[in-house]
C-alpha positions as CSV (number, residue, x, y, z in Angstrom):
1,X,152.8,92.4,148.2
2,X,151.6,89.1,146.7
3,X,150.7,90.2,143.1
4,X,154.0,91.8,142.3
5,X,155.5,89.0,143.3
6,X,153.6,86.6,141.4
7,X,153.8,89.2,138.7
8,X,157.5,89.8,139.1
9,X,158.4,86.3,138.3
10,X,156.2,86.4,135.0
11,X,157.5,89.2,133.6
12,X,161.0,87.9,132.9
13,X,159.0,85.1,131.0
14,X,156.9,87.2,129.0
15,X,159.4,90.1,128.0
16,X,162.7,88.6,128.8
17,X,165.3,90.1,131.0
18,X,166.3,93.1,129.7
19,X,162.1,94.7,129.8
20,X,162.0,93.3,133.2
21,X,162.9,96.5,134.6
22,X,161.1,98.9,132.6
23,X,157.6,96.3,133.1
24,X,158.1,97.1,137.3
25,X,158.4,101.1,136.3
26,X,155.1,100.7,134.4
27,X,153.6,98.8,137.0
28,X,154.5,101.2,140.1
29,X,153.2,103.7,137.9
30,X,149.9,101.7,137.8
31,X,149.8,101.4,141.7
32,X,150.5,105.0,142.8
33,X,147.7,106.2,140.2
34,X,145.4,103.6,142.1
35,X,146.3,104.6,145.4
36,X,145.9,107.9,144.8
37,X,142.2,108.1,145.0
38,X,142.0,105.7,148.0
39,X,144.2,108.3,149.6
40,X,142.2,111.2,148.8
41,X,139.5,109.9,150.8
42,X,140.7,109.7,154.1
43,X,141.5,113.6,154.1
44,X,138.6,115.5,155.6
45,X,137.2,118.3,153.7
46,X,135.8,122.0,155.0
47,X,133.1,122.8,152.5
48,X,131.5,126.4,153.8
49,X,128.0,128.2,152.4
50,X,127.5,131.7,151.2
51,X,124.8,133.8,152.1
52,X,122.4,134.9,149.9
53,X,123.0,139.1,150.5
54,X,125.8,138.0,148.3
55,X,123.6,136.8,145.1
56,X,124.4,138.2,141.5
57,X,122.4,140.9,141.3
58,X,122.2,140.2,137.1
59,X,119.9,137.0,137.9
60,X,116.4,136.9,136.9
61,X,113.6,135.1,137.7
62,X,111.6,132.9,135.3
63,X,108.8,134.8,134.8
64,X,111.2,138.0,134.1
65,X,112.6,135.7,130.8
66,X,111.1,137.6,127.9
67,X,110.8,134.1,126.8
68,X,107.9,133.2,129.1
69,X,106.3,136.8,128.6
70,X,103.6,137.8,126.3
71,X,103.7,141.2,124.5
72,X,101.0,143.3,124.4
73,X,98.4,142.7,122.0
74,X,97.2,145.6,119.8
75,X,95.9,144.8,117.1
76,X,94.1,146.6,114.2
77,X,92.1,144.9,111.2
78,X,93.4,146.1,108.2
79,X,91.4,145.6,105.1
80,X,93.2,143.9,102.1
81,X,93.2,145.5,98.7
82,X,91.5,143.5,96.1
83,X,94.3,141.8,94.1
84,X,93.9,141.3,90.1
85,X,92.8,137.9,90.2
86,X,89.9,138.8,93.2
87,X,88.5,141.5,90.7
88,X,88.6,139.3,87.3
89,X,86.5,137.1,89.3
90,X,84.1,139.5,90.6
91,X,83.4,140.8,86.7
92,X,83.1,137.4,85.9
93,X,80.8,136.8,88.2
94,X,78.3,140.0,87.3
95,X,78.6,139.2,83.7
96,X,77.4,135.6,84.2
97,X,74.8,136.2,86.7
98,X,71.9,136.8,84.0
99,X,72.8,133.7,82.6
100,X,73.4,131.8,85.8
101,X,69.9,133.3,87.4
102,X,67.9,131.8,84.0
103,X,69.4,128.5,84.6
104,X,68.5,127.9,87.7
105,X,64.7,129.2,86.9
106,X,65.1,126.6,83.6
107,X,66.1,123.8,86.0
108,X,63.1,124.5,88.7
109,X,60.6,124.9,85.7
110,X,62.4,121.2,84.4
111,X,62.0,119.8,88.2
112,X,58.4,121.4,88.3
113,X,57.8,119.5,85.0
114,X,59.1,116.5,86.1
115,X,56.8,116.4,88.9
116,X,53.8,116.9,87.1
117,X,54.6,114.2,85.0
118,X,55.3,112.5,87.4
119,X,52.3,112.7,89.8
120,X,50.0,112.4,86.4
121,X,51.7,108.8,84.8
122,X,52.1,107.5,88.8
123,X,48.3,106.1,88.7
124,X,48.5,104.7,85.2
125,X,51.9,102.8,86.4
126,X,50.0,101.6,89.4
127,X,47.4,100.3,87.9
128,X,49.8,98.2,85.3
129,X,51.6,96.8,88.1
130,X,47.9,95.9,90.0
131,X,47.7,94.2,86.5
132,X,50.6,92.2,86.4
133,X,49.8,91.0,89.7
134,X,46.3,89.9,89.3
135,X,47.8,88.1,86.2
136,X,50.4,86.1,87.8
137,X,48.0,85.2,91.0
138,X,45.7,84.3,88.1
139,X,48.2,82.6,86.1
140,X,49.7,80.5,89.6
141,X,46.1,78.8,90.0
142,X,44.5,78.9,86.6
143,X,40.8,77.4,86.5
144,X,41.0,74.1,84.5
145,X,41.3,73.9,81.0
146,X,42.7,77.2,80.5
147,X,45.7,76.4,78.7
148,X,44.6,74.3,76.2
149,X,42.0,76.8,75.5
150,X,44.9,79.6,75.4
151,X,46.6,76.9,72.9
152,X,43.7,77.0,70.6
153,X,42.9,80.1,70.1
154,X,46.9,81.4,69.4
155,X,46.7,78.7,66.9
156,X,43.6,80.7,65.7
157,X,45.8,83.4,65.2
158,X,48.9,81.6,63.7
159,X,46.4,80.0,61.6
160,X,45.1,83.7,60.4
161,X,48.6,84.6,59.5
162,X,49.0,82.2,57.1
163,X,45.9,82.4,55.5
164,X,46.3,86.2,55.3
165,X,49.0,86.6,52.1
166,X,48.9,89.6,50.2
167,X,47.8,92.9,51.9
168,X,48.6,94.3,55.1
169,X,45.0,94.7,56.2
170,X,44.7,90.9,55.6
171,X,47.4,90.4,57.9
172,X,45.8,92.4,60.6
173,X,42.8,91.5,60.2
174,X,42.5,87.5,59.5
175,X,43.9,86.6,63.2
176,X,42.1,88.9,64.9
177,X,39.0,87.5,63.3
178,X,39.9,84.1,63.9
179,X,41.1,84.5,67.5
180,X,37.8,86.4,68.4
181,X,35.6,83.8,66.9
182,X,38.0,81.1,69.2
183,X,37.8,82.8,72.0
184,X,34.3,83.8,71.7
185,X,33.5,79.8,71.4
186,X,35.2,79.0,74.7
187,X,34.1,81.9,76.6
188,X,30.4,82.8,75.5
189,X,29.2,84.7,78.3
190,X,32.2,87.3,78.3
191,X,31.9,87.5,75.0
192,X,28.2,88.7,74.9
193,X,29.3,91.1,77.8
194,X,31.9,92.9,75.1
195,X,29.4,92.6,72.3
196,X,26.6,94.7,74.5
197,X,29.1,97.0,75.4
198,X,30.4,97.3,71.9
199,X,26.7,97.6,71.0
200,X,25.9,100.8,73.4
C-alpha cells in the first residue's frame, strides 16, 4: 500500500534504525484492528424471533406495580386529646371572659358617645365654616373704605390699652368702650339695630 510506504521511509528518520522494526509491528497491529470491523460486515447474520408462549411468566404489567396502585382508603376520625398548652388556654380564656365581655360593652358605650357628640357639635362646626366663608367672599370684595375704617377703630382699641393702666377691669373695659364708640361712628345704622336688640 501507499501509506506504509510513505510511512516506512519516515520511520527510519523519526526513530532511527534500530525502532524501525518494532514501529512496522505497531503499525500492522493498527491495520488488522481496523480491518477487523470492515471484515465483520460482509458476513451475513441469522437473527431468529421467539414466540411469545415462551414469555417469563414473573413479568407484570404496569398497572399490576404496587407503585401505580392505590390502597384502600379506610379511614376513621380520631379525636385528639387536649394537650396542656390547649387547656391553659381554654382557662385563660373563661377567666378573662367577664373582663373581656365589659370591654367591649365600654368601647360600644365610648363609640355610642362619640357619636352623639358627634352628631350634636356637627351643626355648630358647620355653621363656623359657613362663617369663614362668608368672611373671606366678604373680605375678597370689601365695600369701599372698609379698611381704613377697620384701621381706626383697632387703633381705638390699642389706644384703650394704653390708657387703661392699673386694674384689670380697666384693661377690659377701656378698648371695648372705645372700639364700640368707633365703630358705632362709622356704622350708625347697625349699631342702633344692636342697641334695640340690647334694649328688648
Amino acid at each position: 500500500m501507499f501509506w506504509t510506504k510513505s510511512v516506512r521511509s519516515v520511520i527510519p528518520y523519526m526513530y532511527g534504525a534500530h525502532s524501525k522494526a518494532l514501529a512496522l509491528r505497531i503499525m500492522h497491529k493498527v491495520a488488522r484492528l481496523a480491518a477487523i470491523p470492515a471484515g465483520v460486515s460482509l458476513f451475513s447474520v441469522w437473527v431468529h424471533a421467539t414466540c411469545e408462549e415462551k414469555q417469563d411468566k414473573r413479568c407484570l404489567k404496569v398497572d399490576e406495580l404496587s407503585l401505580y396502585t392505590t390502597p384502600e382508603q379506610h379511614y376513621k376520625f380520631v379525636e385528639a386529646e387536649p394537650t396542656q398548652l390547649e387547656e391553659g388556654i381554654a382557662e385563660l380564656r373563661k377567666a378573662t371572659e367577664p373582663v373581656s365581655t365589659w370591654c367591649q360593652q365600654a368601647g360600644h358605650s365610648a363609640v355610642e358617645q362619640a357619636q352623639g357628640v358627634i352628631t350634636t357639635a356637627k351643626p355648630k362646626v358647620e355653621s363656623s365654616i359657613q362663617f369663614g366663608k362668608d368672611s373671606y367672599e366678604f373680605l375678597k370684595a370689601p365695600p369701599p373704605g372698609f379698611y381704613p375704617r377697620v384701621g381706626v377703630i383697632g387703633f381705638a382699641g390699642i389706644v384703650g390699652l394704653f390708657l387703661a393702666r392699673g386694674s384689670k377691669v380697666k384693661k377690659l373695659a377701656y378698648p371695648v368702650t372705645l372700639m364700640t364708640v368707633a365703630a358705632s361712628l362709622y356704622y350708625p345704622q347697625q349699631a342702633a339695630n344692636i342697641a334695640k336688640v340690647g334694649l328688648l
